[in-house]
C-alpha positions as a Markdown table, in Angstrom:
| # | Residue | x | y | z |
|---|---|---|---|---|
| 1 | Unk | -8.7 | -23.0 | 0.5 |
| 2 | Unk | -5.3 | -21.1 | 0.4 |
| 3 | Unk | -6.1 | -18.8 | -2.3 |
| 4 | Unk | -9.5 | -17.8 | 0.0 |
| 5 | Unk | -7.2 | -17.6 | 2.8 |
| 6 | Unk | -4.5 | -15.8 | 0.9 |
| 7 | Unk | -6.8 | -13.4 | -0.5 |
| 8 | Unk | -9.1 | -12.6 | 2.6 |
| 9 | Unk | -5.7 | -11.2 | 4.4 |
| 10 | Unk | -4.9 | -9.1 | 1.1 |
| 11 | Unk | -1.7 | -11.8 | 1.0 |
| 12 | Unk | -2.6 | -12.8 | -2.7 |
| 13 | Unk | -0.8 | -12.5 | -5.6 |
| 14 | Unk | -4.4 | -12.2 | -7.4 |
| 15 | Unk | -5.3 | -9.0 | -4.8 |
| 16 | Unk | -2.5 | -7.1 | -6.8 |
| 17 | Unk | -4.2 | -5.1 | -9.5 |
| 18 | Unk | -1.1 | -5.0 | -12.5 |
| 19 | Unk | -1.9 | -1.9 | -14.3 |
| 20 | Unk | -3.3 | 0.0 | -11.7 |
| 21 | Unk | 0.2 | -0.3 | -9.8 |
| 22 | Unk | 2.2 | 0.5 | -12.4 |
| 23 | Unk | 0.4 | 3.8 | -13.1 |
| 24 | Unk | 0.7 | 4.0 | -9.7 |
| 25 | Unk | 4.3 | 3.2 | -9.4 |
| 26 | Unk | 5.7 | 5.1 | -12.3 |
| 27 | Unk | 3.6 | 8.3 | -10.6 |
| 28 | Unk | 5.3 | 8.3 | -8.0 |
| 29 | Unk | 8.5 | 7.7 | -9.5 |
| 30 | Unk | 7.8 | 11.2 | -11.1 |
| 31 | Unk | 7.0 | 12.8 | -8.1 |
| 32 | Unk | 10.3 | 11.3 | -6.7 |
| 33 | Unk | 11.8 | 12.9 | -10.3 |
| 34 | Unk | 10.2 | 16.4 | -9.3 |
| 35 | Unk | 10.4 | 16.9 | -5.8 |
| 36 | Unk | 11.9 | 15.7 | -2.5 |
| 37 | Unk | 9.1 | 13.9 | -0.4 |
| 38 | Unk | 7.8 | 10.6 | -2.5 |
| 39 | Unk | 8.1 | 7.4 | -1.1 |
| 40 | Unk | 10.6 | 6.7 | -4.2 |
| 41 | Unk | 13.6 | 9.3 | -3.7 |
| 42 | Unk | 14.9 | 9.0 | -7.1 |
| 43 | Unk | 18.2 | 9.8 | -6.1 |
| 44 | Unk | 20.5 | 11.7 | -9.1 |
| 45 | Unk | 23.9 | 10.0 | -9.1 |
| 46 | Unk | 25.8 | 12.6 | -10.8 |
| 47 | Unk | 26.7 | 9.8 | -13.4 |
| 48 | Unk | 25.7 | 11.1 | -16.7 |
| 49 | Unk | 26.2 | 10.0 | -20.6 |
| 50 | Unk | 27.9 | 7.0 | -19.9 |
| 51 | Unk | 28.0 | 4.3 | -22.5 |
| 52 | Unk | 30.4 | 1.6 | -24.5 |
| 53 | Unk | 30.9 | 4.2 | -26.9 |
| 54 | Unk | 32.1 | 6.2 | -23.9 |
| 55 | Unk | 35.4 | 3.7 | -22.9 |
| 56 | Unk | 38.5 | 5.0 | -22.4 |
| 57 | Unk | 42.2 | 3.8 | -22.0 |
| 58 | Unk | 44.3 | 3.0 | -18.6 |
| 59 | Unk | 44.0 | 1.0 | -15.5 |
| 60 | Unk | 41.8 | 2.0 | -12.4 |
| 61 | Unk | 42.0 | 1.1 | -8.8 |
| 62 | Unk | 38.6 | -0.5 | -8.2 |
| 63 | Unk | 37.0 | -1.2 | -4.8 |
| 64 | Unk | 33.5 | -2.7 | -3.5 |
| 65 | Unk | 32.8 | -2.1 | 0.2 |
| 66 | Unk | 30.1 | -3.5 | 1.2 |
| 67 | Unk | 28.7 | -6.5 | 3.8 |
| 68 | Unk | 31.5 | -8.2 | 5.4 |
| 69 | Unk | 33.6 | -7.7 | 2.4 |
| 70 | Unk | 36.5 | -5.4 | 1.5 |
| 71 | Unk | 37.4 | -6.1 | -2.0 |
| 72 | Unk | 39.8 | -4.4 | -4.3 |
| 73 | Unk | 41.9 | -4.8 | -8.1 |
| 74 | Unk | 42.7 | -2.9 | -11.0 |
| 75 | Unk | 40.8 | -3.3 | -13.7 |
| 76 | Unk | 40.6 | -2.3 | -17.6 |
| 77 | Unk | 39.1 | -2.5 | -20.8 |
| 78 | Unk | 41.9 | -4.2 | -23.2 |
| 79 | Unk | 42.0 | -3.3 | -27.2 |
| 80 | Unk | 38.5 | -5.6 | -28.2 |
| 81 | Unk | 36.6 | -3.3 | -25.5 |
| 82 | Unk | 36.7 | -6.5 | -22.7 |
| 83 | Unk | 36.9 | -5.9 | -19.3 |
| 84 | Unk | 39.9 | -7.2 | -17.2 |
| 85 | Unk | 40.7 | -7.7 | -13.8 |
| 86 | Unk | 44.6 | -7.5 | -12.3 |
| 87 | Unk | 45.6 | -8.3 | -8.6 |
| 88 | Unk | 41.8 | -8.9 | -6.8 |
| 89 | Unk | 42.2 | -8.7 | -3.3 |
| 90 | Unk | 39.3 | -9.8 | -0.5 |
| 91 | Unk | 39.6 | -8.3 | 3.1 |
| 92 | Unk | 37.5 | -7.6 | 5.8 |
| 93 | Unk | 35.1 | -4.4 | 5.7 |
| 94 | Unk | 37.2 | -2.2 | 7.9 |
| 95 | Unk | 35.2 | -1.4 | 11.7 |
| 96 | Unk | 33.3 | -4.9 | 10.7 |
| 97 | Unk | 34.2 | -6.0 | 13.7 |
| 98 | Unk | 35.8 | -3.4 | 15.9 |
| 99 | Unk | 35.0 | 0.3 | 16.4 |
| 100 | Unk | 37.2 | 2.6 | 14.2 |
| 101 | Unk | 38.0 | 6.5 | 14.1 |
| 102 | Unk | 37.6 | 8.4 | 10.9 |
| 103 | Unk | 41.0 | 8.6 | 10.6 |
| 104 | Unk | 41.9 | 5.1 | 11.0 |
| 105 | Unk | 38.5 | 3.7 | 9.0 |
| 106 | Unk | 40.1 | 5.9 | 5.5 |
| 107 | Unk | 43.8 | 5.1 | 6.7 |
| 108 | Unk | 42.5 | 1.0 | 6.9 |
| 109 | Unk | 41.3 | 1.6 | 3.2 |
| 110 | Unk | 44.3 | 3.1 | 2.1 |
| 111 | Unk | 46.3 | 0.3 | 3.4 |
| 112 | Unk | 44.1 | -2.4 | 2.0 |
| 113 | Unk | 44.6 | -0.8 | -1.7 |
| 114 | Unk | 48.1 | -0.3 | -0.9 |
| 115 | Unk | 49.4 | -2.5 | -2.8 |
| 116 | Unk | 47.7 | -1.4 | -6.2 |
| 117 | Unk | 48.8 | 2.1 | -6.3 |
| 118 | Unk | 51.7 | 1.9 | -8.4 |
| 119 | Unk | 49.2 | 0.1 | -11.1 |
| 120 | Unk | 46.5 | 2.4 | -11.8 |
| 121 | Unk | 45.4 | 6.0 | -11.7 |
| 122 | Unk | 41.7 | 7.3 | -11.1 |
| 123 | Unk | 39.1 | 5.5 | -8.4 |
| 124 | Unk | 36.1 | 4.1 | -8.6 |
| 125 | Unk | 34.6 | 3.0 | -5.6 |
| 126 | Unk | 31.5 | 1.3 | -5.2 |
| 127 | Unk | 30.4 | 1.9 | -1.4 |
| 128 | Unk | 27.2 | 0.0 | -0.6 |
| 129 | Unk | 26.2 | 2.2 | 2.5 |
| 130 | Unk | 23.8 | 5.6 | 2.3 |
| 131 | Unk | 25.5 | 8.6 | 0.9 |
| 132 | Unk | 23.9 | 12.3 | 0.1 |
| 133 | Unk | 25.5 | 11.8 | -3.6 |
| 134 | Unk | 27.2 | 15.6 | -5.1 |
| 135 | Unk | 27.3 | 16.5 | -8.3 |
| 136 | Unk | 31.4 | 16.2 | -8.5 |
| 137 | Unk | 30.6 | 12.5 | -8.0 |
| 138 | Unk | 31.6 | 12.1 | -4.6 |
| 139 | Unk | 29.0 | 10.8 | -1.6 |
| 140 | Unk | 28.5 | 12.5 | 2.1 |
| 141 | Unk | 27.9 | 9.3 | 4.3 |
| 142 | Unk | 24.4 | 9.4 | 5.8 |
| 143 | Unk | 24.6 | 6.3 | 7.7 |
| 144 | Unk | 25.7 | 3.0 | 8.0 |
| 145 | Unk | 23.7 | -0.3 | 8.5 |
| 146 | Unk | 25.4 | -3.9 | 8.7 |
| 147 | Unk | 27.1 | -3.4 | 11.9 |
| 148 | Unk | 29.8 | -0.9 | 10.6 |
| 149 | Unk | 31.0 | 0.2 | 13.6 |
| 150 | Unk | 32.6 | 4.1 | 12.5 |
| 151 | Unk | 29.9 | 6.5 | 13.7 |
| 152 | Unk | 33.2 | 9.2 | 13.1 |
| 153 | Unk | 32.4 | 8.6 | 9.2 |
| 154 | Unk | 29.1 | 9.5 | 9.3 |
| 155 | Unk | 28.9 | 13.0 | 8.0 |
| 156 | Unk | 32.4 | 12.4 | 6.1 |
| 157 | Unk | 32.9 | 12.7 | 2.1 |
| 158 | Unk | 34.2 | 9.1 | 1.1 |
| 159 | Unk | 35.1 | 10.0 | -1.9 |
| 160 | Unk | 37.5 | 13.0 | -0.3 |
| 161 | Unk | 38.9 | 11.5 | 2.6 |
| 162 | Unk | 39.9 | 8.0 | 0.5 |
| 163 | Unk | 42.0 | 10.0 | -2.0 |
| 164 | Unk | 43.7 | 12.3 | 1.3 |
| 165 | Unk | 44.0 | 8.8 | 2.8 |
| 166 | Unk | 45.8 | 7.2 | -0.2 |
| 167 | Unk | 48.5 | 10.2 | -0.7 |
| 168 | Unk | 49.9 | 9.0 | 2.7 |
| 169 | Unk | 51.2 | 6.2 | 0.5 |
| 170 | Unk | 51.0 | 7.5 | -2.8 |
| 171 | Unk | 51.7 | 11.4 | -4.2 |
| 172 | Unk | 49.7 | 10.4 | -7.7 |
| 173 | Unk | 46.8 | 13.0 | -7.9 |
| 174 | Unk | 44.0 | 10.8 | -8.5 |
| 175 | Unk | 40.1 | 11.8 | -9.3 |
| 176 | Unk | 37.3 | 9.3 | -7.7 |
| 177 | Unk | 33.9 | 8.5 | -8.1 |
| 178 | Unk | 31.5 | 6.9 | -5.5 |
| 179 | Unk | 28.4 | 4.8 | -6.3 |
| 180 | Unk | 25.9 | 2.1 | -4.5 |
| 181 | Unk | 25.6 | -1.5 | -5.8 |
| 182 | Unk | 22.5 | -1.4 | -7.7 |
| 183 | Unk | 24.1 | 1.5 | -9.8 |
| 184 | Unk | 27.5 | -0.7 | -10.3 |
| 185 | Unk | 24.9 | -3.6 | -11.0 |
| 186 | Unk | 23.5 | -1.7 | -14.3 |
| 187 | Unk | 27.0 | -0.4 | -15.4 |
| 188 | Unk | 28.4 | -3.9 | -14.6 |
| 189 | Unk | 26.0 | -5.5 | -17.1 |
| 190 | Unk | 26.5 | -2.4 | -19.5 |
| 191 | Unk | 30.1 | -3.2 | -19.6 |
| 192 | Unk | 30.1 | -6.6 | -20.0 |
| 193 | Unk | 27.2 | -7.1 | -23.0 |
| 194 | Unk | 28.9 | -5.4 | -26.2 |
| 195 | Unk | 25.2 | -6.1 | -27.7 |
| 196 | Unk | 22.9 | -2.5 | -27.6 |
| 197 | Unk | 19.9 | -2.1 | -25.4 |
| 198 | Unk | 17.1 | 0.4 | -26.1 |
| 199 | Unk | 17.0 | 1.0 | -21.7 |
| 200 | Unk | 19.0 | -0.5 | -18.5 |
| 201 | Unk | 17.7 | -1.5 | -15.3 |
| 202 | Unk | 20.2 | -3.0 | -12.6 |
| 203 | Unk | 18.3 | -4.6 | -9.9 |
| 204 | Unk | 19.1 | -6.3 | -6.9 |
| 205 | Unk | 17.0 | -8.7 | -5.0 |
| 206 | Unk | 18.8 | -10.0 | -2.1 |
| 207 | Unk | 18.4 | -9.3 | 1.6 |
| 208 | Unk | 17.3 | -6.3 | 0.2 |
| 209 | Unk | 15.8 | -4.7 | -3.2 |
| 210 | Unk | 16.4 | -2.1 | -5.0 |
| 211 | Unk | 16.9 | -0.8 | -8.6 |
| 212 | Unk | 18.7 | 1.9 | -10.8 |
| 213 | Unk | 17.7 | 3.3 | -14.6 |
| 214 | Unk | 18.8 | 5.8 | -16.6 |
| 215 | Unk | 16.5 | 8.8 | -16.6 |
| 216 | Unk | 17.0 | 12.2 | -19.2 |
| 217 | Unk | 18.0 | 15.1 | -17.2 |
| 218 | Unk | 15.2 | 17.3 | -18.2 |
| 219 | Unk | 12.9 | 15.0 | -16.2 |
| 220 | Unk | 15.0 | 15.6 | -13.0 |
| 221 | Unk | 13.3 | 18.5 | -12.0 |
| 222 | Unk | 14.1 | 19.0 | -8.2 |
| 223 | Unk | 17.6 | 19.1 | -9.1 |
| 224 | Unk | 18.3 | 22.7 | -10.6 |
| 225 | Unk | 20.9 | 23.1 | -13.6 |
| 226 | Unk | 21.9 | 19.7 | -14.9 |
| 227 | Unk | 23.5 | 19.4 | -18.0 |
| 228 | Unk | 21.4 | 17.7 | -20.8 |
| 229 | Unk | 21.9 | 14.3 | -21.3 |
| 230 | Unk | 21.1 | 11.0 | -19.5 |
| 231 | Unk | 21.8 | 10.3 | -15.7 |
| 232 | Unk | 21.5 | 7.0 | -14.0 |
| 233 | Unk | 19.2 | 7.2 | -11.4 |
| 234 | Unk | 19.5 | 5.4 | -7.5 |
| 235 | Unk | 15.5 | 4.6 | -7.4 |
| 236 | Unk | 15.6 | 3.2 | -3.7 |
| 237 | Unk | 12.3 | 1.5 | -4.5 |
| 238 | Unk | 12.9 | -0.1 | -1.1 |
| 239 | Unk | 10.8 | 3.1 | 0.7 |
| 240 | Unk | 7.4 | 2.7 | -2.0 |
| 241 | Unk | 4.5 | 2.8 | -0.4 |
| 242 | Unk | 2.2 | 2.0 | -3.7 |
| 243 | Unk | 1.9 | -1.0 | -2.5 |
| 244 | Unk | -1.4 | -2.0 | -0.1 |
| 245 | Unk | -0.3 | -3.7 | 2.7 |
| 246 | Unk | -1.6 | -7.4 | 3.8 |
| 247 | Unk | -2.2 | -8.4 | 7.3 |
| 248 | Unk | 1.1 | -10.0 | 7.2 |
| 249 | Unk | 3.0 | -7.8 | 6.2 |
| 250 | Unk | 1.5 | -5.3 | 9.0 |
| 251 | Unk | 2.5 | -7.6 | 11.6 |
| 252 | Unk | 6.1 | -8.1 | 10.2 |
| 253 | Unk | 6.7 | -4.5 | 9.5 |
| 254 | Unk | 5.8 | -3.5 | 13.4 |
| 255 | Unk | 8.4 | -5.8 | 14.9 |
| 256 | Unk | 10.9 | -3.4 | 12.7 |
| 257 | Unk | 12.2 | -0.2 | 14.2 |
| 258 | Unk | 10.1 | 1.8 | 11.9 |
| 259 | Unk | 7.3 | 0.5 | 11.2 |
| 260 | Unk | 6.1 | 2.9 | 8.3 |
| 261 | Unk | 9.3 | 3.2 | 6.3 |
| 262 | Unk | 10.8 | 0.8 | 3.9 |
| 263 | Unk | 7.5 | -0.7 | 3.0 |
| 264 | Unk | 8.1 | -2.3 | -0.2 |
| 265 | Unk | 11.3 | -3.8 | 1.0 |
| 266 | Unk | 9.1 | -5.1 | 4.1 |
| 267 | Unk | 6.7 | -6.5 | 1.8 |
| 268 | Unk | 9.4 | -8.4 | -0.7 |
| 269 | Unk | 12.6 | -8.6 | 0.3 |
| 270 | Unk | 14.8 | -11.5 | 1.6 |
| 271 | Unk | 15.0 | -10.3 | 4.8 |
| 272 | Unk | 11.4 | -10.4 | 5.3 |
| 273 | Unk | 9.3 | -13.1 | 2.9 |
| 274 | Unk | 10.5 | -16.1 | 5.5 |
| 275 | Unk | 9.2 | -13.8 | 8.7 |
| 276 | Unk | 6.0 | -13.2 | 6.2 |
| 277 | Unk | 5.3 | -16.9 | 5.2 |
| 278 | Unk | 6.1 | -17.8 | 9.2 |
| 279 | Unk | 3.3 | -15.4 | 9.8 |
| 280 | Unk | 0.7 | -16.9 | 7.5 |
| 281 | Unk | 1.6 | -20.6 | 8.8 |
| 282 | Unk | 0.9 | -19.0 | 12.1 |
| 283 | Unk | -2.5 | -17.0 | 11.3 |
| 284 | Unk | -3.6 | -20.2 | 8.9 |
| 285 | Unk | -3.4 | -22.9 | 11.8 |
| 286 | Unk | -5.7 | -20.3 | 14.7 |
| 287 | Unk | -8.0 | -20.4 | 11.6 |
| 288 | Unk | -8.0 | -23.8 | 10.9 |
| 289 | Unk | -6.3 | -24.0 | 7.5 |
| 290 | Unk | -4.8 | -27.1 | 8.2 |
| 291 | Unk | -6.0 | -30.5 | 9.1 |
| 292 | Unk | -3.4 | -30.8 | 11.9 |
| 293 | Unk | -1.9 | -29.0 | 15.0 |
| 294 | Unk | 1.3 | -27.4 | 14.4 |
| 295 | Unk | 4.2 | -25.8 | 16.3 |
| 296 | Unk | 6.4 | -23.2 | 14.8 |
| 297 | Unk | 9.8 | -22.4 | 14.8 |
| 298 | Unk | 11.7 | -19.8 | 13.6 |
| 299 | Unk | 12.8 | -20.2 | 10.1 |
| 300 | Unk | 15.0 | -18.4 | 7.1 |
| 301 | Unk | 14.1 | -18.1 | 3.9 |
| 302 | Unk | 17.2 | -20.6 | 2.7 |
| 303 | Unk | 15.2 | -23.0 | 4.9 |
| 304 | Unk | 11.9 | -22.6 | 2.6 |
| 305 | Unk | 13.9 | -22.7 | -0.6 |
| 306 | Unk | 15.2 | -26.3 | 0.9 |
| 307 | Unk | 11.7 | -27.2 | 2.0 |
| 308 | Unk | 9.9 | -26.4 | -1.8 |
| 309 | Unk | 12.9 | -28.0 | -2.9 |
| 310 | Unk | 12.0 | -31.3 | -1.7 |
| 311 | Unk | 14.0 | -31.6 | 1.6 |
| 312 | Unk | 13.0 | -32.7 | 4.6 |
| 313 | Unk | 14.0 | -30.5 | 6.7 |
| 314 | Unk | 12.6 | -28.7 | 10.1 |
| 315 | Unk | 10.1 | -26.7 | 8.1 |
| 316 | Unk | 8.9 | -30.1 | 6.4 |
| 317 | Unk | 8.9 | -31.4 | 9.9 |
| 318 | Unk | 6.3 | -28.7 | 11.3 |
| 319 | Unk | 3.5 | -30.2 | 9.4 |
| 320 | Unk | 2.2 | -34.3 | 10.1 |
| 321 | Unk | 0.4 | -34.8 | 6.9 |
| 322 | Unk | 1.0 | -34.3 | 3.2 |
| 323 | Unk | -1.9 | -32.7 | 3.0 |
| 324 | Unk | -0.8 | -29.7 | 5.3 |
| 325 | Unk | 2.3 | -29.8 | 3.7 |
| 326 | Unk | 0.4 | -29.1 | 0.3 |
| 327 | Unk | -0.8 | -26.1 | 1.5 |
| 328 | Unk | 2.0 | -24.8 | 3.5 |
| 329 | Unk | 3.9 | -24.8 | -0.2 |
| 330 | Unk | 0.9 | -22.9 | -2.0 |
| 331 | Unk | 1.2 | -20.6 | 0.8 |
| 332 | Unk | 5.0 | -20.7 | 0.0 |
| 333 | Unk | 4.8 | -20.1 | -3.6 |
| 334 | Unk | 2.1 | -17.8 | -3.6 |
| 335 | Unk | 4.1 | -15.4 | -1.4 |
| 336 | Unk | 7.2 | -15.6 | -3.7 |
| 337 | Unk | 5.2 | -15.3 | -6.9 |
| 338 | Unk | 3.4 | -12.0 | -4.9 |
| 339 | Unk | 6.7 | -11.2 | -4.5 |
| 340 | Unk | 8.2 | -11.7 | -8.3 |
| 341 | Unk | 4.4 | -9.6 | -9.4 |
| 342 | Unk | 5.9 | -6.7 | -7.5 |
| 343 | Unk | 9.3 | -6.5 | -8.5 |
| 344 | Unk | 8.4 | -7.4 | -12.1 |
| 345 | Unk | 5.9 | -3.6 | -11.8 |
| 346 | Unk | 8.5 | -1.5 | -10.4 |
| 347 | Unk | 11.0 | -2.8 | -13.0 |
| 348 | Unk | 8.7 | -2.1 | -15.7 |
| 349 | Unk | 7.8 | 1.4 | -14.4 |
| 350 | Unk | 11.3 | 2.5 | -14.5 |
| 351 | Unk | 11.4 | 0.3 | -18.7 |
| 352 | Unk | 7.9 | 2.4 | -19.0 |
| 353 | Unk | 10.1 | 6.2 | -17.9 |
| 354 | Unk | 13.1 | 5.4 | -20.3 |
| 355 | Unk | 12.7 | 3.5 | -22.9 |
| 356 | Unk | 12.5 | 4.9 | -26.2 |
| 357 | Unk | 13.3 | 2.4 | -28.6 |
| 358 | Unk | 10.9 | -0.6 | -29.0 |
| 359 | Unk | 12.8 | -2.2 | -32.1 |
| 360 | Unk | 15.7 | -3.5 | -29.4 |
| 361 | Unk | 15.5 | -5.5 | -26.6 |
| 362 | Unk | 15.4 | -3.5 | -23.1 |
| 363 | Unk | 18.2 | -5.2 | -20.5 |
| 364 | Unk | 17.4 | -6.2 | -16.8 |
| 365 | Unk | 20.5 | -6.3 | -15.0 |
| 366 | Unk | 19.2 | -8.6 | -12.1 |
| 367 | Unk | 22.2 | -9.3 | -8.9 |
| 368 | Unk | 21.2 | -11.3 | -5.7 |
| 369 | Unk | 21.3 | -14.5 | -4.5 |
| 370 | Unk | 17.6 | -15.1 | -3.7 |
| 371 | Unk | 16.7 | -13.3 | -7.4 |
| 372 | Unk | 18.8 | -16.8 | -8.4 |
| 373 | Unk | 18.3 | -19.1 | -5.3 |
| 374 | Unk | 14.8 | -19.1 | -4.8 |
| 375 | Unk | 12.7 | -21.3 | -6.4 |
| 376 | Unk | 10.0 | -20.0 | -8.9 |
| 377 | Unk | 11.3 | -16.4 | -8.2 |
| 378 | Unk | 13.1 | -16.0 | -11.3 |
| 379 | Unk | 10.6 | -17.8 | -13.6 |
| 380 | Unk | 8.3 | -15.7 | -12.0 |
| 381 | Unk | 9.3 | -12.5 | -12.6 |
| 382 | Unk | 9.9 | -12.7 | -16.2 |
| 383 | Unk | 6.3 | -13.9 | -16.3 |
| 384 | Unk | 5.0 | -10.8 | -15.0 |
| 385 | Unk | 7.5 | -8.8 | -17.2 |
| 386 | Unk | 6.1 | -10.5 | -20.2 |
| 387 | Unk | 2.4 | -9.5 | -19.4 |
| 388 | Unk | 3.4 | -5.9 | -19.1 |
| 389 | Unk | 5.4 | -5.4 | -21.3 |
| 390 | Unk | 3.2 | -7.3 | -24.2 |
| 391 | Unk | 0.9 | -4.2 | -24.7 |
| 392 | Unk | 3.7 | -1.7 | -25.2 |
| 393 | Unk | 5.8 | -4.1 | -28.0 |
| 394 | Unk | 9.0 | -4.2 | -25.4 |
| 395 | Unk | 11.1 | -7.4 | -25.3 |
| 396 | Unk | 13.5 | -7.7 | -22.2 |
| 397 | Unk | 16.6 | -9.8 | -21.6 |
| 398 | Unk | 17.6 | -10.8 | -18.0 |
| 399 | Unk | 21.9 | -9.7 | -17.8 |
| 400 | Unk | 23.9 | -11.6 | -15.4 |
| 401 | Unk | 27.8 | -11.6 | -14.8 |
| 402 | Unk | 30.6 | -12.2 | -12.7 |
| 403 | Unk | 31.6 | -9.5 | -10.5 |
| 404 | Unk | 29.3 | -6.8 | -11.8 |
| 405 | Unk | 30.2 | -4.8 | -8.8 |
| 406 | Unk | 33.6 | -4.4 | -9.9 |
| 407 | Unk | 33.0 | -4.2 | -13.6 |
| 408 | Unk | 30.1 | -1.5 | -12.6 |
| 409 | Unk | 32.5 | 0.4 | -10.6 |
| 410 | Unk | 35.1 | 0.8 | -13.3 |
| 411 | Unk | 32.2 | 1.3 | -16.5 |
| 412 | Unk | 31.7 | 4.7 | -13.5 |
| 413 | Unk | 35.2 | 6.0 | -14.0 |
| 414 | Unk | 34.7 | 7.0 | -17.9 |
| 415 | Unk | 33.1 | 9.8 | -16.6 |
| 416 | Unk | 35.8 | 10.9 | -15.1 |
């Protein structure tokens, strides 16, 4: 009876045609490659040729804005090609929670890595936030989300105005290079694996999704004059629209400020699968799915993961029998494994656009607390990675590490 339900609102896993998406997918990852109006922007970061074999000497000031969280240290690679971390410092993202000028946002992040300067040299800095990335590495801020409150830095060069705001304390000249945190999440996981991969993926499923790969130069076409060689690439899958919508996902993405962007994320992300499953409880009960009269509340996804995890909790609470609670968890799980099917193609599309080498394994660098928090995600998605990959003769291994942000961020500076 799920399943039928599932599938009559285009809200199944099995509505989700594998192949057909990928082609699909990886299509309009080329367009994104070729030109500036896909649903996939395929955003050059500038980062190009970077590898183990690519490590050099010398400390760097490190620093992951991002969220609530300011966080900053030196880091290294020592003789054995290990990555070390001096001095880590957690503060609050500055305008977080008050509104700030330019000049006292940079001057707040010059104080904050204050104390470092005397330690270190060049800067990476991993900036989480949307920047129009240049090709001397640096990032124009576009705009900010998580209640950043510096609408003077919009428009700004990070990149620039950090290093002016750090000679007020420092007369070193330093070079800097900005990043997001998917593109840290893939160098993180480069840096900290000394085994060799035959492609890289860093993804993040979180509140959010996105991923980053490493695409040759050649292919970047919209981009004119890039030196040959291989650049990582900022995907923002978040925007594809491959996907068909379910009725579901319609209704969720209309209570959004823009209804017809971001669909992908709408359709996957943390942020959204609770609002999604609360929406088929809803739609299931006027059509009689279950044997009992319910009443809704509004839920988070934490409070599903508790729920499938045997808890019982409000969500448990909204249904009287075990036989509605049954089906409320198909409809759970369904929706997370529809979920893990989509994230699984657009990983493979960008392992499908890079990787050249079947004999080695290809690496997923996966970040996010609901990739690792929410049951049968995980599991899930290497299911689906199996499948496609199986054809082509590509094995995968799933990278995880501590701090990847950081590690990422200082693997960026060896192309300075």
């Amino acid at each position: 009876m799920v399943e039928q339900f599932l599938q009559k609102h285009n809200q199944s896993t099995n509505n989700i045609d594998t192949v057909k998406m990928v082609q699909l997918a990886m299509a309009e990852m080329r367009q994104g490659l070729e030109q500036n109006n896909s649903t996939i922007p395929m955003i050059p970061t500038y980062l190009q040729n970077i590898g183990r074999d690519k490590i050099k000497p010398g400390k760097r000031l490190v620093i992951d804005a991002g969220g609530t969280n300011f966080r900053s240290a030196v880091g290294y690679f020592d003789e054995n090609g290990n990555v070390q971390m001096e001095n880590l410092q957690k503060t609050k993202m500055p305008a977080s929670d008050e509104y700030m000028t330019k000049e006292q946002f940079y001057n707040q992040i010059a104080q904050n890595v204050r104390y470092l300067l005397d330690d270190c040299t060049d800067v990476g800095f991993c900036f989480s936030y949307q920047v129009d990335m240049q090709s001397n590495m640096d990032g124009r801020v576009v705009m900010f989300s998580k209640e950043v409150k510096a609408p003077e830095v919009v428009g700004t060069f990070v990149g620039a105005e950090t290093l002016s705001a750090i000679k007020a304390y420092s007369p070193t000249e330093r070079k800097i290079v900005i990043l997001n945190d998917t593109v840290a999440t893939l160098l993180g996981g480069m840096a900290l694996s000394q085994k060799q991969y035959s492609a890289y993926v860093g993804y993040i499923f979180g509140t959010g999704t996105n991923l980053c790969y490493i695409e040759d130069t050649q292919n970047i076409t919209k981009v004119k004059g890039l030196p040959q060689g291989k650049m990582l690439v900022n995907t923002e899958m978040g925007g594809c629209s491959c996907f068909t919508q379910g009725d579901f996902d319609k209704i969720v993405a209309n209570t959004t400020a823009d209804p017809t962007k971001q669909l992908f994320e709408k359709m996957s992300s943390g942020k959204y699968l609770a609002d999604i499953i609360h929406q088929a409880f809803s739609c299931g009960a006027s059509e009689g799915l279950f044997d009992d009269e319910i009443t809704l509340c509004p839920f988070a996804l934490k409070d599903i993961s508790a729920f499938l995890s045997g808890e019982q909790n409000f969500v448990y609470n909204i249904f009287a029998s075990d036989s509605d609670r049954a089906k409320a968890r198909e409809i759970c799980l369904n929706l997370i494994d529809r979920s893990a099917k989509m994230g699984a193609i657009l990983n493979a599309s960008a392992v499908l656009m890079s990787c050249q080498d079947t004999s080695i394994p290809v690496a997923i660098v996966a970040e996010g607390t609901t990739f690792n928090k929410l049951p049968t995600f995980r599991d899930n998605f290497q299911k689906y990675l199996y499948e496609i990959f199986a054809p082509h003769g590509i094995t995968f291994e799933i990278l995880q590490g501590e701090e990847l942000n950081l590690v990422g961020t200082l693997m960026a500076t060896m192309a300075l």
